[in-house]
C-alpha positions, 0 to 999 in steps of 0.5 A: 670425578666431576661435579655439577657447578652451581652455574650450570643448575642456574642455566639450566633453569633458566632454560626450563623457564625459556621453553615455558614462555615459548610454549606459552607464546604458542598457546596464546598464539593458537587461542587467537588463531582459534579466536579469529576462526570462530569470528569468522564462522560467527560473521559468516553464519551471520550473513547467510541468508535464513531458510525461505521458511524461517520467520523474520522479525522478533518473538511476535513474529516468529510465535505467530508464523511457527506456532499459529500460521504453521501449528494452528497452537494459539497458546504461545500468543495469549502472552502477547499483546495480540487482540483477538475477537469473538470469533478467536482471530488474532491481530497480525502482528505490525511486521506482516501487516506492513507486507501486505500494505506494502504490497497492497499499494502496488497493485491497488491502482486506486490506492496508489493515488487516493488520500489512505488514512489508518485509524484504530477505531471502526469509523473515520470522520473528517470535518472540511470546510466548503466555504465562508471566510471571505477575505478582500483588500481595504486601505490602511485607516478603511473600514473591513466589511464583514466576513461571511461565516465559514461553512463545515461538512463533515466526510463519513467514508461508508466502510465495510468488512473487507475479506479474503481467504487464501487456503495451504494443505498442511504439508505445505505448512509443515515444509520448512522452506516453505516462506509463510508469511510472504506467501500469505502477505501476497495471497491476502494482497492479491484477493483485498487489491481485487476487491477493493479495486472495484469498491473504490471506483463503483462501490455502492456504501452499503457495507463498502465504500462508495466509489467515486463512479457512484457519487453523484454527477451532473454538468454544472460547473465547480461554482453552481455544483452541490458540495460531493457532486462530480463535474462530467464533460460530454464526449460529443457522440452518444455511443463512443469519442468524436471525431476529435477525442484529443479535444475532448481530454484538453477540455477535461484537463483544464476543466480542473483548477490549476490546484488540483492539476498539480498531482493530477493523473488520469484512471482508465482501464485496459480497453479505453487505453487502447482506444486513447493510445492510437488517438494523434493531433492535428500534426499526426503525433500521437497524444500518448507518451510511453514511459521513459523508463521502467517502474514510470508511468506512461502519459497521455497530455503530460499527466501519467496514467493509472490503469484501473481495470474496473473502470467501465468501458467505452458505451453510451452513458458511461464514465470511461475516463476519469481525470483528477487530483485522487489524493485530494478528491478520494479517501479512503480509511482503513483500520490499521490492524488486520485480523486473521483466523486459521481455519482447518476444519471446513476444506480439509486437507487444506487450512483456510486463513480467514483474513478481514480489515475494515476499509472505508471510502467515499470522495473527499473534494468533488471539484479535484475529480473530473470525468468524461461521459459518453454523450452529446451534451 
C-alpha cells in the first residue's frame, strides 16, 4: 500500500501557488496590453480632425452654433452672458467675432492699412495735438523764452450701423457636415469688406464714415493747410497723366514728410494700376516692381501697393491715386462685439442671419495722405 508523504502535499501546493502567480502575471499582462490599446484609440480619436459641421471652441460657442445658428433655440444662451438688443440679436460669441475680423482684414484693402481701434462703447473720440510747444536750444546760464501753448483737436470718426445679411435653407443648416460658423464668418466678411470698402474711401459721415476722398482737398502745402485737409498734386493734364507720369509720382512721394514715408504705400484701383504698370523711366525700365514672392505686395517706386477697387478712375478732377502713411493718416473704430439676429420668417425656406457692427471713420493726420489730381494745376 502506498502512502502519500507530507513532502509530497507541500510540493504539491506550492505547485498550486506557482500556477496562480503565472496566471496572475498574464492577467496583468493583458490588463496592460488592453491599457495601452485604449491609450492608443483615445490618442487617435484625439487626433482626427472633427466633422466639418461640428462647433470648435467652448460651451459659448458650441450653444450658439448647435442651438441658435442651427435650431433657431435661443434658450440655451439666456444662461450665457450674451448681450442681446431689443430686437432679440445676440452678441456673437469672441471665438466667431475674431473669424470674421481675421478674415476682414484680408480682404478689406483699407483696412489692412489704416489705424483700427475697437471699443466697447457706440462712440470713439480721440484727442491730437496740432501744434504749440515750441522747443529751441539756449546756453547753460541763458534765458529760455516762452513756450507757446500746445494746441488739441479732438477726432470724432463719423460712424454708422454697418449690416449684412447672408441667408442658408434649413436643410443646410440641419446637415451635419455642413461648417456654420466658417460659412457665416466668410459670407458676413465678404458683404461688411464690401461695404466698408467704398465708406472708408468716399463715405460721406452721415451714418457711416467719412472717407478719406471725401474730407476736404486743396493745394496748399503741410505748413499753410488747415488741420483735416488733404494736400493733392496736379497730374499736369486736365483729362489724364502727362507725358511724364513717373514724374508726377516722385513729386507725390516726396511731397510726404520722411516720417510718415516710413510705412507708407500707395491705394489705387484695378484700371489706374493698369495705366501706372506700363508707365517706364528715362532708361525704359519700367516703374512697377511685381512681387518677389507669393502673399508680398507688388511696388511701384519702392513702396508696395494696395488695390482699393472704389478707388475712382482716371478722369478730369478726380483723385486716382492716393499716397500716404493710412495707419497714421486714417482711423477707423469699431465696436467690438457684432450682433446677429436669425431670421426664418421673411424668405422662407431660407433663414436670413441679420448681422450688423458699429463702424466708424474719418482721416486722423492730414499731412500722412497725399493724393494725385487729375488737373493742370
Amino acid at each position: 500500500m502506498t502512502h502519500e508523504t507530507p513532502v509530497d502535499g507541500l510540493e504539491a501546493s506550492f505547485d498550486v501557488v506557482a500556477r496562480q502567480e503565472a496566471a496572475d502575471a498574464a492577467l496583468g499582462a493583458l490588463r496592460s496590453e488592453v491599457e495601452e490599446v485604449k491609450s492608443r484609440l483615445v490618442a487617435r480619436a484625439s487626433a482626427r480632425p472633427m466633422l466639418g459641421g461640428a462647433a470648435s471652441g467652448g460651451v459659448e460657442m458650441k450653444s450658439f452654433v448647435d442651438a441658435y445658428l442651427r435650431a433657431g433655440r435661443d434658450t440655451e444662451l439666456k444662461s450665457l452672458n450674451t448681450v442681446t438688443n431689443a430686437d432679440g440679436a445676440f452678441a456673437m460669441p469672441t471665438e466667431l467675432d475674431q473669424m470674421v475680423a481675421q478674415r476682414l482684414l484680408r480682404i478689406s484693402p483699407l483696412r489692412s492699412v489704416a489705424q483700427v481701434v475697437q471699443t466697447g462703447t457706440a462712440d470713439y473720440r480721440k484727442l491730437i495735438s496740432i501744434g504749440g510747444t515750441v522747443s529751441g536750444w539756449a546756453s547753460e546760464t541763458g534765458a529760455r523764452a516762452e513756450t507757446t501753448s500746445p494746441k488739441f483737436a479732438e477726432i470724432i470718426p463719423p460712424s454708422g450701423d454697418l449690416y449684412a445679411n447672408p441667408s442658408a435653407t434649413q436643410h443646410m443648416l440641419d446637415d451635419a457636415f455642413f461648417n456654420v460658423e466658417n460659412w457665416l464668418a466668410d459670407q458676413i466678411a465678404m458683404e461688411f469688406a464690401r461695404a466698408e470698402g467704398a465708406a472708408f474711401v468716399g463715405g460721406t459721415g452721415t451714418n457711416q464714415p467719412l472717407g478719406f476722398l471725401s474730407s476736404p482737398i486743396n493745394s496748399a502745402s503741410d505748413a499753410t493747410r488747415a488741420f483735416g485737409t488733404l494736400q493733392y498734386l496736379p497730374s499736369g493734364n486736365a483729362s489724364a497723366f502727362d507725358a511724364n507720369p513717373g514724374d508726377r509720382l516722385i513729386d507725390l512721394v516726396m511731397a510726404l514728410k520722411p516720417g510718415h514715408r516710413q510705412g507708407a504705400c500707395w491705394v489705387m484701383n484695378a484700371a489706374t494700376i493698369a495705366v501706372i504698370r506700363k508707365v517706364k523711366d528715362s532708361v525704359g525700365d519700367y516703374l512697377w516692381q511685381n512681387a518677389l514672392g507669393e502673399g508680398q505686395p507688388d511696388r511701384l517706386l519702392g513702396y508696395p501697393v494696395v488695390e482699393a477697387a472704389d478707388m475712382p478712375d482716371v478722369a478730369a478732377n478726380a483723385y486716382p491715386i492716393a499716397f500716404g502713411n493710412f495707419r497714421n493718416g486714417y482711423l477707423i473704430a469699431e465696436r467690438q462685439a457684432t450682433r446677429i439676429l436669425r431670421d426664418p420668417y421673411s424668405n422662407k425656406p431660407y433663414v436670413n442671419f441679420y448681422a450688423t457692427k458699429r463702424v466708424g471713420g474719418q482721416v486722423l493726420d492730414s499731412e500722412a495722405i497725399k493724393v494725385l489730381k487729375i488737373a493742370v494745376s
